[in-house]
C-alpha positions as CSV (number, residue, x, y, z in Angstrom):
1,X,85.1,66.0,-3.5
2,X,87.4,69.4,-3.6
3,X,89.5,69.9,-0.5
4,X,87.9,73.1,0.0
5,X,84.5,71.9,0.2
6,X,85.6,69.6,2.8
7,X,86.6,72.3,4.9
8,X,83.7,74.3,4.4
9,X,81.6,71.5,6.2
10,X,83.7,71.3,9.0
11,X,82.7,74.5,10.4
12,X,79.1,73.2,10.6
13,X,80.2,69.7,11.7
14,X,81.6,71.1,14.7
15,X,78.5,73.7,15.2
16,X,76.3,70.0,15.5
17,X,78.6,67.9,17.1
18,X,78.6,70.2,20.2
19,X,75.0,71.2,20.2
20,X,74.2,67.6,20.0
21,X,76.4,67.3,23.3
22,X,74.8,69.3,24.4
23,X,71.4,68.6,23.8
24,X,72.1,65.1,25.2
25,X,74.0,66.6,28.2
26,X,71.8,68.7,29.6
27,X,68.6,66.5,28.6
28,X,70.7,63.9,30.5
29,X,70.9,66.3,33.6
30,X,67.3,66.9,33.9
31,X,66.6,63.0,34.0
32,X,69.1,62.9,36.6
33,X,68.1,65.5,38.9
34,X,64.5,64.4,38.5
35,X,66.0,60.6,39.3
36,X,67.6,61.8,42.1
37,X,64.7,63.5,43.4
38,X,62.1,60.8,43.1
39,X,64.2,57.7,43.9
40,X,66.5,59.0,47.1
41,X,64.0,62.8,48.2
42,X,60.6,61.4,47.3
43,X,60.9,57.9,48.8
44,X,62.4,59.0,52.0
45,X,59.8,61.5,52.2
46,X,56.8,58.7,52.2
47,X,59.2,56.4,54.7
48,X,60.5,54.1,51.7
49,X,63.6,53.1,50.5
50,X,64.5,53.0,46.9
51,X,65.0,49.3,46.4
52,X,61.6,48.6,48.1
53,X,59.3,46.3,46.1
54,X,56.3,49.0,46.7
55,X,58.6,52.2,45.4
56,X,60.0,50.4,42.5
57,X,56.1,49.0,41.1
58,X,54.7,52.3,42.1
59,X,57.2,54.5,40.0
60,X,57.4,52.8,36.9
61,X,53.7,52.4,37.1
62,X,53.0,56.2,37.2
63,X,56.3,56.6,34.7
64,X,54.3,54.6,32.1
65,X,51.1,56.8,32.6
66,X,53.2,59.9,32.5
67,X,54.5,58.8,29.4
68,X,51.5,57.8,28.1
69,X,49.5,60.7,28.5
70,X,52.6,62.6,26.8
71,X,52.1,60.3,23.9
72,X,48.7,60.7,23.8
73,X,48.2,64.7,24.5
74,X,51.9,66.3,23.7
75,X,52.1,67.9,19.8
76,X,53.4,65.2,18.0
77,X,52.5,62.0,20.4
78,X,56.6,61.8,21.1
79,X,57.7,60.6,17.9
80,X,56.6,57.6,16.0
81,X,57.1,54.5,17.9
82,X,60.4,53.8,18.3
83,X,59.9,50.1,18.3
84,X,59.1,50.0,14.4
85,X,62.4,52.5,14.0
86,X,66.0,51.3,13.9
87,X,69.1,53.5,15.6
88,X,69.2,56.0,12.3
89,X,66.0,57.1,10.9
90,X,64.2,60.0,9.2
91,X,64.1,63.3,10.2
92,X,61.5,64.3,12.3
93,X,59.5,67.6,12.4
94,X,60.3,70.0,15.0
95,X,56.9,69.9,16.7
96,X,57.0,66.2,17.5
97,X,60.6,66.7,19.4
98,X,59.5,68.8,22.8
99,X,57.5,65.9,23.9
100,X,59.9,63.5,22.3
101,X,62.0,65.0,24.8
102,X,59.8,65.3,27.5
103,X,59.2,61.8,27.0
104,X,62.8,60.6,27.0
105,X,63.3,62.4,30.5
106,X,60.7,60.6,32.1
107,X,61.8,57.4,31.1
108,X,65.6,58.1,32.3
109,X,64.4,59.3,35.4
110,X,61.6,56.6,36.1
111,X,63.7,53.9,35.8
112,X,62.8,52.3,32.6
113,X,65.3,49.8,30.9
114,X,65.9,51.7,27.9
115,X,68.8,53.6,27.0
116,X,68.3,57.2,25.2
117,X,69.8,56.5,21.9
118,X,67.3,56.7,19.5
119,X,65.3,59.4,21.2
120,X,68.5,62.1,21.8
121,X,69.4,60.7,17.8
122,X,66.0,61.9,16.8
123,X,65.8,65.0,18.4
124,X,69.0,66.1,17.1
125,X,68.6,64.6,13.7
126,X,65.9,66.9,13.4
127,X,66.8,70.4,15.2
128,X,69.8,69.2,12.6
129,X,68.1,69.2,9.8
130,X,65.5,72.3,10.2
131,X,67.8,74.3,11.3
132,X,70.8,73.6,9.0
133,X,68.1,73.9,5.8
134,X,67.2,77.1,7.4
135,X,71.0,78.6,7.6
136,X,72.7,76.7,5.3
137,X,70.4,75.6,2.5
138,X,73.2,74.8,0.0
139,X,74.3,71.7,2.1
140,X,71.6,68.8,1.6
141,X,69.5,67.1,4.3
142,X,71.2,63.6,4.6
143,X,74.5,65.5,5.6
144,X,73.1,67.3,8.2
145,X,71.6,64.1,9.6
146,X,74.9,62.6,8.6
147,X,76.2,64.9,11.0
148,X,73.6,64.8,13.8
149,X,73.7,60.8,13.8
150,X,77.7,60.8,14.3
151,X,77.7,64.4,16.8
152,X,74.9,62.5,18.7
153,X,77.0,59.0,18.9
154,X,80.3,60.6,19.4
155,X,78.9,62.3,22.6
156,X,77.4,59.1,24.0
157,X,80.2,57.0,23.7
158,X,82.8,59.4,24.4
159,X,84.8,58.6,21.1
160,X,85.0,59.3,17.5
161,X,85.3,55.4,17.0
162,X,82.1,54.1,17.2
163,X,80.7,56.9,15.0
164,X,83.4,56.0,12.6
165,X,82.8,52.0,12.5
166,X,78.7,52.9,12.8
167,X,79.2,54.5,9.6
168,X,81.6,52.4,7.7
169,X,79.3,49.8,7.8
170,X,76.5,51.4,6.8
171,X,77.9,53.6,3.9
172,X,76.0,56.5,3.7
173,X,75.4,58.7,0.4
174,X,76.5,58.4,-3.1
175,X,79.0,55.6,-3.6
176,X,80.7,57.5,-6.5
177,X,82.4,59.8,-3.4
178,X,85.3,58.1,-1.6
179,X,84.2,56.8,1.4
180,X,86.3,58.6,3.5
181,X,85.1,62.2,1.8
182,X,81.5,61.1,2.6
183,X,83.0,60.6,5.9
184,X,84.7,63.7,6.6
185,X,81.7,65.7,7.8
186,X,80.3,63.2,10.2
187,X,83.5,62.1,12.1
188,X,84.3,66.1,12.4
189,X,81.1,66.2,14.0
190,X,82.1,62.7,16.0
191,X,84.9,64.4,17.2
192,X,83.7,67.7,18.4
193,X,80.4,66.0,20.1
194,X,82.9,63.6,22.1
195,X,85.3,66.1,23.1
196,X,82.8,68.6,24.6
197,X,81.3,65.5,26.2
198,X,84.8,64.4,27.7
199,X,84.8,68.0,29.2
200,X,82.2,68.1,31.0
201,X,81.1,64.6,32.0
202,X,82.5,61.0,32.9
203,X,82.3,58.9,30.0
204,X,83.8,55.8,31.4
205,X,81.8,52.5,29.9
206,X,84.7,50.1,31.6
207,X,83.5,47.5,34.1
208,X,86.4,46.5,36.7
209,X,87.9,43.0,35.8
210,X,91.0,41.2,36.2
211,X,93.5,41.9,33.1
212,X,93.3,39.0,30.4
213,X,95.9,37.0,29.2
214,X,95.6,35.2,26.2
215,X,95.5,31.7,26.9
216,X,95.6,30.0,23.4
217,X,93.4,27.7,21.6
218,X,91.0,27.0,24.5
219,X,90.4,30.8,25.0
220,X,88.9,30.8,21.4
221,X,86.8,28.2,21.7
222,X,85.8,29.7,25.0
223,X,84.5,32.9,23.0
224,X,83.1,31.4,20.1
225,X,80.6,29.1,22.8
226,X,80.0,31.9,24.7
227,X,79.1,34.3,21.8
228,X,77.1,31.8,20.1
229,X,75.2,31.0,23.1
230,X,74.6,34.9,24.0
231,X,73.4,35.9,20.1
232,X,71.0,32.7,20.7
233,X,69.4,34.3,23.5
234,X,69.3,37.6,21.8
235,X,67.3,35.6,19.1
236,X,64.9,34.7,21.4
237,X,64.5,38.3,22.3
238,X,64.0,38.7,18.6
239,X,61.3,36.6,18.0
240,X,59.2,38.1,21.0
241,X,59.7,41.3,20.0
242,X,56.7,41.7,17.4
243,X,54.6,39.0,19.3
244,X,54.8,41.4,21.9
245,X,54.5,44.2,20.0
246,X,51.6,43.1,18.7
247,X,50.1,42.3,22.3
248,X,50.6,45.7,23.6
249,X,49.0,47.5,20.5
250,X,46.0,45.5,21.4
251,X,45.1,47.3,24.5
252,X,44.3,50.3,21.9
253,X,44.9,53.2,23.8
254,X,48.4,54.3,24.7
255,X,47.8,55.9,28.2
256,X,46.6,52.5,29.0
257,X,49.2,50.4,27.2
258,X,52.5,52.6,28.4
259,X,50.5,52.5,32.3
260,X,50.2,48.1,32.1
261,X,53.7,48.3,30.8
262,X,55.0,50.5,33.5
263,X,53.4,48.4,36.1
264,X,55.3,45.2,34.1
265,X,58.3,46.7,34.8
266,X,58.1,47.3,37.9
267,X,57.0,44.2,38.7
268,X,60.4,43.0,36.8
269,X,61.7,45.2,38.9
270,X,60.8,44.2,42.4
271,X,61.9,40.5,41.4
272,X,65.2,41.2,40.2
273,X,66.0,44.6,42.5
274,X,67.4,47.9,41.7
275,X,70.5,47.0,39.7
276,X,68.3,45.5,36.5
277,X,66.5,49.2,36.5
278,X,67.5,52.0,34.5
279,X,69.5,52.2,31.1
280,X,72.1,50.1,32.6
281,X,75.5,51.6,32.5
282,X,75.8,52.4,36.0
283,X,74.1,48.7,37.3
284,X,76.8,47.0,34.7
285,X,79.3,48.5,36.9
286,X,78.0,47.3,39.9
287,X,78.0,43.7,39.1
288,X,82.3,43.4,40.2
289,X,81.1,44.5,43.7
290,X,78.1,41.8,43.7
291,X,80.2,39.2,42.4
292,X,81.7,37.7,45.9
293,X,77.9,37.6,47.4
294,X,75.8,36.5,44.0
295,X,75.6,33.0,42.5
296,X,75.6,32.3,38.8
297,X,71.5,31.3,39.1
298,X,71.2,35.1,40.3
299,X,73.7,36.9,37.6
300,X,72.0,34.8,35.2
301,X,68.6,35.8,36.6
302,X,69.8,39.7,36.3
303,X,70.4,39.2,32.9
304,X,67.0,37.6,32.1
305,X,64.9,39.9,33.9
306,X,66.4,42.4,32.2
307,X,66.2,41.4,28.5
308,X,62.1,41.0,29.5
309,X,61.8,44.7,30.8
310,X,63.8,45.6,27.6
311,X,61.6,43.6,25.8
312,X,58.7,45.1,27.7
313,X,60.0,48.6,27.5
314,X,60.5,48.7,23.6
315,X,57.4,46.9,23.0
316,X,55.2,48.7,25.3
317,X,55.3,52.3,23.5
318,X,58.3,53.4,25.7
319,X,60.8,56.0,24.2
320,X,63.8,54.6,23.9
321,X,67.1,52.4,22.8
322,X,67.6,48.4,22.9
323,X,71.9,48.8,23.1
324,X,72.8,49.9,26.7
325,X,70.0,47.3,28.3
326,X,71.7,45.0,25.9
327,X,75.0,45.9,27.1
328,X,74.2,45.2,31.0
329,X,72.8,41.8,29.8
330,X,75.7,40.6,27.9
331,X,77.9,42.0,31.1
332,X,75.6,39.9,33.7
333,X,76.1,36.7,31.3
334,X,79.7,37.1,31.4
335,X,79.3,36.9,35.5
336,X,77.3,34.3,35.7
337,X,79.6,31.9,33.3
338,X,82.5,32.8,35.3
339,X,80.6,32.1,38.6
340,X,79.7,28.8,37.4
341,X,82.9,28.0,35.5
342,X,86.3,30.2,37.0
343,X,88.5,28.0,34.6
344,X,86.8,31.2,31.8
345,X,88.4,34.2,32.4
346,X,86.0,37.2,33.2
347,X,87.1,39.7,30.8
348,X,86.9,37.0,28.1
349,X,83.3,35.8,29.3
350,X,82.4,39.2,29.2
351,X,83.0,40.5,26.3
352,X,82.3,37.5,24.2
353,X,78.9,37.6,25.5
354,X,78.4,41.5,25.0
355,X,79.5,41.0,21.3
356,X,77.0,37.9,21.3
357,X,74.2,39.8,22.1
358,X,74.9,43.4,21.0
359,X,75.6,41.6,17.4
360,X,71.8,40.1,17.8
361,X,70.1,43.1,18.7
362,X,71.5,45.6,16.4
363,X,72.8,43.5,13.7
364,X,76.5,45.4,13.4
365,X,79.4,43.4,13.5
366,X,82.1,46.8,14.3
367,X,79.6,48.4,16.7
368,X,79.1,45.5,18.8
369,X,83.3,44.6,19.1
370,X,83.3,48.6,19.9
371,X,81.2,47.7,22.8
372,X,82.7,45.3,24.1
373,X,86.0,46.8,23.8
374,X,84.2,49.7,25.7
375,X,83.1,47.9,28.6
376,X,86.7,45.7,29.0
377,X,89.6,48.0,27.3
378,X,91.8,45.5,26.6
379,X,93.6,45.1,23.8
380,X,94.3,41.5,24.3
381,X,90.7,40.4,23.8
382,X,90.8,42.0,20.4
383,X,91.3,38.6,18.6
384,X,89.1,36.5,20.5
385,X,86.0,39.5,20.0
386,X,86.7,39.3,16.7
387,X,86.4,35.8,16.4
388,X,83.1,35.6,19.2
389,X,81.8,38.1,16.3
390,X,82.2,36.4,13.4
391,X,80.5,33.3,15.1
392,X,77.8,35.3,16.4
393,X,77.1,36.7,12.9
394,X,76.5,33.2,11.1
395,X,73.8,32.7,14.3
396,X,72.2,36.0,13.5
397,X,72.2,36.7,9.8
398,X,69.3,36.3,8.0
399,X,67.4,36.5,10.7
400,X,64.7,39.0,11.7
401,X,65.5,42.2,12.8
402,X,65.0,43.7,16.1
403,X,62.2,46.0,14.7
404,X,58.5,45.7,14.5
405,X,56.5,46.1,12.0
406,X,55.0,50.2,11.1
407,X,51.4,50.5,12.3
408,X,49.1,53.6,12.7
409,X,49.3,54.7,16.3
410,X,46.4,53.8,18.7
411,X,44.0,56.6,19.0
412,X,41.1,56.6,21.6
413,X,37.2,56.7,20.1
414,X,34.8,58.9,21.9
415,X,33.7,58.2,25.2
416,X,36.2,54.9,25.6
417,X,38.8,52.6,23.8
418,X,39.1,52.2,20.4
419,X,38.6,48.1,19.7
């Protein structure tokens, strides 16, 4: 591809990767004000406290109607359901993303254990792509969402990287192009949507833990157990999903099936408490400070309670991403193995088991040693990750996907629920 071309897209790369910052900025705001309110202003208001069992069932039960009356009422019913999509998908049209968005601030602020990447993707996939075909005709649909896809991932992890290793595996557009031409415009857009998020908001992923040193042979082995055994739960969790899936759609009516699995999730989250709520950065980071009062049964009943309400939250209609909940699992595995064993290091139990399960759930190998480098940034774990990955990939290839099946979205009948 001429130089000059290249250059040409930057201009627009930049233009998306900062509005996609943006979008996922200030949509990230509004959940958090809206948190804020109704978990600290709201509950001290009725005489609660955040972390009571009756708060917790009581919001994520009325989250899951809210939800599901979006769904069913809103222009668009939110999106297709993101449970049959995976982390890139079409476009979608520009009436189905206001209550897309609407429904992705609801579940931030309710509580839900879902993370908002495929919503923010798809919103800005698609303001993207309408917009860009509007102004800029001459350059072709699948580079705008090219560029909207990287803009959007650049701003969520803070870094170029992951856009850059995202993309490399998947290798997008005509193979005739160098790769790194095809790549030019997304990682422009990578880089602008990561630097205007560095400048206006924390970006840390890190979770505090002693600083590893490689200790040989046995460290290896360590890693490849550990990852194994974490990509072997995320199987589990793979299996369920369309079982599950297939439960929910039962119920028939999605005001009714978001509402039962709001009030699931809360009950998940009165047993396992505050800390396995919410997309789970945050509560990863709290687990250092829970470590010197929590056993390995209860770090390793964290991380089970929380891969049910992910399950429950993804199958249940709710609109959302499987990778931070994921994340906050693998990071509550690595506790508990070090609670149980200390002769394992904690960075190394971490990120093995991060790699194990991020590797299950979204079935790539460079984003899921990205993660884990992300939530323990140290360059010594590097060959052990690598390692954990490639042990975790002969678990997980071949099998199913982390996806259900496409079918047509409930719809009520007159006068009740349809069968």
């Amino acid at each position: 591809m001429p130089v000059l071309n290249l250059l040409k897209l930057a201009v627009p790369a930049v233009v998306v990767g900062i509005g996609s910052a943006l979008t996922l900025l200030g949509l990230s705001r509004l959940a958090g004000a809206i948190e804020h309110w109704v978990w600290d202003d709201l509950s001290a208001a009725v005489g609660l406290t955040s972390d009571s069992a009756v708060w917790i069932i009581g919001v994520l039960t009325a989250t899951g109607l809210l939800i599901g009356l979006v769904v069913r009422y809103v222009p668009g019913h939110a999106g297709p359901d993101p449970a049959t999509l995976e982390l890139v998908a079409d476009p979608l049209p520009l009436r189905v993303l206001p209550g897309l968005a609407l429904a992705l601030v609801l579940m931030l602020a309710g509580g839900v254990s879902l993370g908002p990447e495929n919503p923010i993707i798809g919103i800005n996939v698609g303001l993207a792509v309408a917009l860009g075909m509007r102004f800029l005709p001459k350059v072709n649909a699948p580079i705008w969402l090219m560029m909207a896809v990287a803009g959007t991932i650049g701003a969520m992890f803070g870094t170029p990287v992951a856009a850059a290793l995202l993309f490399s595996e998947l290798d997008p557009g005509d193979r005739r192009i160098p790769l790194w031409d095809r790549l030019f415009p997304p990682l422009v857009a990578a880089t602008a949507g990561s630097l205007t998020m560095m400048q206006l908001e924390d970006m840390d992923l890190a979770v505090a833990v002693p600083t590893y040193t490689y200790g040989g042979l046995e460290d290896l082995g360590f890693a490849v157990v550990i990852s194994v055994a974490s990509a072997l739960l995320g199987l589990v969790a793979v299996y369920l999903f369309v079982p599950m899936h297939r439960l929910f759609r039962r119920i028939g009516h999605p005001v009714l099936m978001l509402t039962t699995g709001g009030l699931i999730l809360g009950l998940l989250g009165a047993l396992g408490g505050e800390v396995t709520l919410f997309k789970g950065l945050t509560q990863m980071q709290e687990l250092p400070g829970l470590a010197a009062t929590t056993t390995a049964l209860g770090f390793l009943a964290m991380a089970g309670i929380k891969l049910l309400a992910l399950l429950v939250a993804a199958t249940s209609g709710f609109r959302g991403g499987r990778i931070f909940p994921a994340l906050f699992v693998g990071v509550a595995l690595g506790f508990a193995i070090t609670t149980f064993w200390d002769g394992v290091p904690l960075g190394l139990a971490v990120g093995a088991a991060v790699v194990g399960i991020v590797v299950a759930a979204t079935r790539n190998g460079w984003l899921s040693i990205f993660m884990a480098i992300a939530v323990v940034p140290q360059v010594a774990l590097l060959i052990p990750l690598l390692l954990a990955t490639l042990a975790a990939w002969l678990v997980v290839t071949n099998r199913p996907l982390l996806v259900a099946p496409a079918e047509p979205e409930p719809k009520p009948v007159a006068g009740g629920v349809s069968p």
